[in-house]
C-alpha positions in Angstrom: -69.9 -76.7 20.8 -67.4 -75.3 18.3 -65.9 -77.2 15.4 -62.4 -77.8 16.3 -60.9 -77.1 13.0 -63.0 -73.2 13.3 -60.8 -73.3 16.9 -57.6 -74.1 15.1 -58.5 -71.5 12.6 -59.1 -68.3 15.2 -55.6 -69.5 16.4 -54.1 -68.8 13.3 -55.8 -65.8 12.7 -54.5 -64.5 16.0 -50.9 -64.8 15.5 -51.3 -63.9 12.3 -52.1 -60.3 13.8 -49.9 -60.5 16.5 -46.9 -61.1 14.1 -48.4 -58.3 11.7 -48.8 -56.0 14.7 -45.0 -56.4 15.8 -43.6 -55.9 12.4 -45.7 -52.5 12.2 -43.9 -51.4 15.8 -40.4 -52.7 14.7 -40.8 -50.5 11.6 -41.3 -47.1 13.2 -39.2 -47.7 15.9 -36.7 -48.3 13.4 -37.7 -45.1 11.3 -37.8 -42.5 14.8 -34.3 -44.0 15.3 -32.7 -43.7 12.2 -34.4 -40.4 12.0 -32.7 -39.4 15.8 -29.6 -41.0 14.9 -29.6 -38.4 11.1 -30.8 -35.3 13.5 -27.8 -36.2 16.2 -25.2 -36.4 13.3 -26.3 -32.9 11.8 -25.9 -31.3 15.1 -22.7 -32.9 15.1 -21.9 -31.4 11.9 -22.7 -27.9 12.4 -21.0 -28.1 16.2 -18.3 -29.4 13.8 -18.5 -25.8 11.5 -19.1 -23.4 14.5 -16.1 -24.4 16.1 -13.8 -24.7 13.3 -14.8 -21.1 12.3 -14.4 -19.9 15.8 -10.4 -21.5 15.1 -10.4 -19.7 12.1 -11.5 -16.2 13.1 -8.9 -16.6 16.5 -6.2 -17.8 14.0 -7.0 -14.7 11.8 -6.8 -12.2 14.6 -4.1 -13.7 16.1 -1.9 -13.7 13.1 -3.8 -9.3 12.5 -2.3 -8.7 16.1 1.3 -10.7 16.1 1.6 -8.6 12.9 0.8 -5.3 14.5 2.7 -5.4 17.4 5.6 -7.4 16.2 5.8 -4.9 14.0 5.1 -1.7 16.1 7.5 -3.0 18.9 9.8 -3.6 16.4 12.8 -1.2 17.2 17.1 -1.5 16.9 18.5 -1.1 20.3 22.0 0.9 20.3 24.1 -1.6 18.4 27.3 -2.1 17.4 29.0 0.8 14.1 26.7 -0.1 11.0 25.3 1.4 7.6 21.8 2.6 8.4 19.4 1.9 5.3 16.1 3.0 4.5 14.4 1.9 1.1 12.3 4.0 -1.0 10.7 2.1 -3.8 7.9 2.6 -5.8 5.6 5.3 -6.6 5.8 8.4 -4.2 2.9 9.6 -2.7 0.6 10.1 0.4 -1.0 6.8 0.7 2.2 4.7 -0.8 5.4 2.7 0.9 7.1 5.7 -0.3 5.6 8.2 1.5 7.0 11.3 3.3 5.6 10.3 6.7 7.0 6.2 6.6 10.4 7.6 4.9 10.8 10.3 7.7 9.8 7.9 10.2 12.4 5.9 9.2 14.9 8.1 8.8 14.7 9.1 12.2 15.1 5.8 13.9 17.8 5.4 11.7 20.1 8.3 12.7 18.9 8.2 15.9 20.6 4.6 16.5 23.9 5.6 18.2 25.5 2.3 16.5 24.7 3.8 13.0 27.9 5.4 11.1 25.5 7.2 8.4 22.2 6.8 6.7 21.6 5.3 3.2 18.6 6.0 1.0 18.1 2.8 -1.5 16.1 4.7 -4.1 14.0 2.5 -6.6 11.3 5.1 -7.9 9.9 6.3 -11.1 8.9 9.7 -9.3 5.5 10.5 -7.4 4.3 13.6 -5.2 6.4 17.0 -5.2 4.8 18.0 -1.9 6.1 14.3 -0.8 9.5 14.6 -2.2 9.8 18.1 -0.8 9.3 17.3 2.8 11.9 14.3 2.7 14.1 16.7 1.2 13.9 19.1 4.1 13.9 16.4 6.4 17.0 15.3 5.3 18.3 18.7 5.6 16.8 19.0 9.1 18.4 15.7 9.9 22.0 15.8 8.8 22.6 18.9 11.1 20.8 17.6 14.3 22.5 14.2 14.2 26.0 15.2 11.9 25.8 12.3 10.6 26.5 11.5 6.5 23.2 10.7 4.2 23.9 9.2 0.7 21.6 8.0 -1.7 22.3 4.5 -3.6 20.3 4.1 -6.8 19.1 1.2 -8.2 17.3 0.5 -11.4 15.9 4.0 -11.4 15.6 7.5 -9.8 13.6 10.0 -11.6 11.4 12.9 -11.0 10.4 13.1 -7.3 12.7 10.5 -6.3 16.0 12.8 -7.8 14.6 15.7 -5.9 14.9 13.6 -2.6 18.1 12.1 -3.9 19.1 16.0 -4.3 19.7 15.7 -0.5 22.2 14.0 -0.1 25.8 14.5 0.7 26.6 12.0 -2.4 24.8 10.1 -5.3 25.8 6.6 -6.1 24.3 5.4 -9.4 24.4 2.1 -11.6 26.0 2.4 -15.3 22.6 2.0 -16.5 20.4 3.5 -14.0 17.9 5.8 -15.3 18.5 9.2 -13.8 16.9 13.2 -13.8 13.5 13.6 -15.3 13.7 17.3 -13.5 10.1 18.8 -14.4 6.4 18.8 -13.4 3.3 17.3 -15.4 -0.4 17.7 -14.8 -2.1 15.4 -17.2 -5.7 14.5 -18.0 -8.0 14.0 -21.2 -10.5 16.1 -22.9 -13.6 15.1 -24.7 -15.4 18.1 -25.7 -15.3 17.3 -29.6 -16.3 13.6 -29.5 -19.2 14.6 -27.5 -20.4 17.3 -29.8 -20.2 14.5 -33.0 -22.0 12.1 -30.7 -24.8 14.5 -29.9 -24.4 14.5 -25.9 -24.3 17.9 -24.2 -22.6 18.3 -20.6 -24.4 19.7 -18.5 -21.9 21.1 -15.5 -23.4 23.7 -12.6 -20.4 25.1 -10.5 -20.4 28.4 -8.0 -17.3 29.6 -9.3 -16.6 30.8 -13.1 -13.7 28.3 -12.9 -14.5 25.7 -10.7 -14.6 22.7 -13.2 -11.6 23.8 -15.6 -9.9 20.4 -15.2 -13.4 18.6 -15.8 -12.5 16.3 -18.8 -15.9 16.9 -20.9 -15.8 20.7 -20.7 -13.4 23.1 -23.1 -10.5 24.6 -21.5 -10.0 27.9 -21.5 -7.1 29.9 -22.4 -6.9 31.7 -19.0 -7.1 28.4 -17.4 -4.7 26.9 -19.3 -2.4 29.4 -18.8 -2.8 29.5 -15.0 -2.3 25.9 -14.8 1.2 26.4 -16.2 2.0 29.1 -14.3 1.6 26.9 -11.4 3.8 24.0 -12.9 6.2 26.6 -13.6 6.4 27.6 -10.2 6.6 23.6 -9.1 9.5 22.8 -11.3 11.6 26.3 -10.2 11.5 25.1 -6.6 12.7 21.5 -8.0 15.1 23.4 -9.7 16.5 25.4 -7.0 16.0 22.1 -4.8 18.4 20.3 -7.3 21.4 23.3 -7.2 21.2 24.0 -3.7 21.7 20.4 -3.2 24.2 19.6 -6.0 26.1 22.8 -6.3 29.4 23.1 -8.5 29.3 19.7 -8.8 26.9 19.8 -11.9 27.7 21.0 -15.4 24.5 22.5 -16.3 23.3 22.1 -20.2 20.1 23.6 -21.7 18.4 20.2 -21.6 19.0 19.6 -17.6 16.0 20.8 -16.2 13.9 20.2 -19.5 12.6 16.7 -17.7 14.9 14.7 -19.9 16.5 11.7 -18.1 20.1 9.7 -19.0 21.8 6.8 -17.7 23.5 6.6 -14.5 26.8 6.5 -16.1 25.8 10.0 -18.2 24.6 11.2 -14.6 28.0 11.0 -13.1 29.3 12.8 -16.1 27.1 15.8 -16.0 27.0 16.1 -11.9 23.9 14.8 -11.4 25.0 11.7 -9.3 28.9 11.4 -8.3 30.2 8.1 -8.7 28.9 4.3 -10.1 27.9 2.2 -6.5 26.1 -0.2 -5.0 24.5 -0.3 -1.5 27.2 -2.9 -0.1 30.1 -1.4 -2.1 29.2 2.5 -0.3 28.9 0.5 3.6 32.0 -1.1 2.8 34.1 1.4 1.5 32.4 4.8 2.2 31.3 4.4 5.4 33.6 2.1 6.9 30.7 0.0 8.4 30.2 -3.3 6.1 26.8 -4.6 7.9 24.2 -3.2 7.2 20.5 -2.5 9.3 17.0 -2.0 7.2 15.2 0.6 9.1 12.6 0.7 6.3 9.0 1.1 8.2 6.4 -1.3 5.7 3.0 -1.5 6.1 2.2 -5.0 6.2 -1.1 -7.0 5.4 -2.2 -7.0 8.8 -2.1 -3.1 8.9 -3.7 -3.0 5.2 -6.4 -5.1 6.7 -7.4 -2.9 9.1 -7.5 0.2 7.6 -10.0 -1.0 4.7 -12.1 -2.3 7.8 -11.7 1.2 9.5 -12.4 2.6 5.7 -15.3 0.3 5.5 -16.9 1.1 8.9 -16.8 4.9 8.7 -18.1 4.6 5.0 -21.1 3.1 6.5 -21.4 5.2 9.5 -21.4 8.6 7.2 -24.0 6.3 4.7 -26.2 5.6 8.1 -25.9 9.1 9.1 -27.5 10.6 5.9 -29.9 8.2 6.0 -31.2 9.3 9.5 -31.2 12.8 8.5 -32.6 13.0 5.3 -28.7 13.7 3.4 -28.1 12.8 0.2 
């Protein structure tokens, strides 16, 4: 017969375990759900990401292709008599604002407008391209006789260079007092090194097909030939600026020795000599030149969307060419 206080004993002993053994179960069932609640909020999190990127990439091409087309559709229906306008600010060149395929552009749509009284050219440019400049001038040439329509040129803070031999052009030049004016000439610039290399001790070693391939390279010597057909060519450059200049201007300028020397004056000193023919501004010519106050910006701008996808284009046929050597073995 067993000792009743053993019994009572085993008793405890029993719930002892059972208690022990409940606590162990409530402690990982407590840890898997903690742990499933953690996983569910991390799902939650990325879903969270994914779709706010999604927004963000459909917000980005949205605004790309509101961009493009706003500004692609973007034309002036036949309108009511106003002063055309088309800027040309900046540097003048092939891959600028200022270049002759956007100003041409724009000049068209501008004159063709049947509410347009004449065409102004807002000119804020240090210069740029010849071969730019010269195929706005002929275009303004080209376009004055289709549409017989006026073209003046306004100028602003400056005019120089390139931008006088578009300015050439026109029927008249309006200037500011202190615009800066002329700079007729042409300049090929660059730098040589040939004597710091020989005191440094570093020899350039240059293989062309082609006695005169590399003249302009800046760490070989120039030679007198080269040199001298190098300015033969500017020469050349700065007579068809020059013709450009008295074909457009005629008796109106009061030619000195220093004209086409590249020198530039103020506007005021550009009235005097012929180079521009009266002080203006942009609402001042509308007004009381062409007899049509409002004026319309015709200006064509690339905007960011447009610069956005051309580096992307630029990028992605960069790394076509790169695959492509790759695959054949080009270097």
């Amino acid at each position: 017969m067993q000792d009743p206080q053993d019994h009572a004993s085993a008793l405890a002993s029993q719930e002892t375990a059972k208690v022990t053994s409940g606590s162990d179960a409530g402690w990982e069932r407590q840890t898997l759900e903690r742990l499933a609640f953690a996983n569910l909020d991390e799902q939650k999190t990325a879903r969270r990401w994914k779709v706010g990127l999604r927004l963000a990439w459909l917000v980005l091409f949205s605004v790309i292709f509101w961009q493009l087309f706003s500004y692609r559709s973007t034309t002036i229906n036949p309108s009511l008599p106003h002063t055309a306008m088309v800027s040309i600010v900046g540097e003048i060149g092939s891959e600028t604002e200022a270049s002759a395929e956007n100003v041409m552009s724009s000049m068209r749509l501008a004159l063709e407008d049947s509410g347009s009284q004449a065409l102004v050219l807002l000119i804020n440019s240090p210069g740029g391209s010849p071969v730019q400049a010269g195929l706005i001038n002929d275009e303004i040439v080209r376009l004055r006789a289709l549409h017989n329509k006026p073209i003046y040129a306004v100028v602003e803070e400056s005019c120089a260079s390139a931008a006088y031999y578009i300015a050439a052009a026109a029927d008249q030049i309006f200037v500011d007092k202190a615009s800066i004016v002329g700079s007729i000439g042409v300049l090929m610039d660059g730098f040589g090194f040939t004597e710091l290399m020989n005191k440094l001790g570093v020899e350039r070693r240059l293989m062309t097909a082609g006695a005169n391939k590399g003249f302009l390279d800046p760490f070989s010597p120039q030679t007198e030939p080269q040199r001298k057909h190098a300015q033969a060519m500017l020469d050349q450059i700065h007579k068809q600026f020059i013709e450009a200049v008295k074909k457009g201007r005629g008796d109106r300028l009061k030619e000195t020795p220093e004209m086409f020397s590249g020198l530039f004056w103020s506007g005021q000193q550009a009235v005097d000599l012929g180079l521009a023919d009266s002080l203006g501004s942009l609402d001042g010519v509308a007004r009381d030149v062409v007899k049509a106050p409002d004026v319309i910006d015709y200006t064509q701008r690339e905007n960011v969307a447009e610069r956005l996808v051309k580096r992307f284009g630029a990028a992605v046929g960069e790394g076509s060419v790169r695959a492509l050597r790759s695959s054949t073995g080009l270097r």
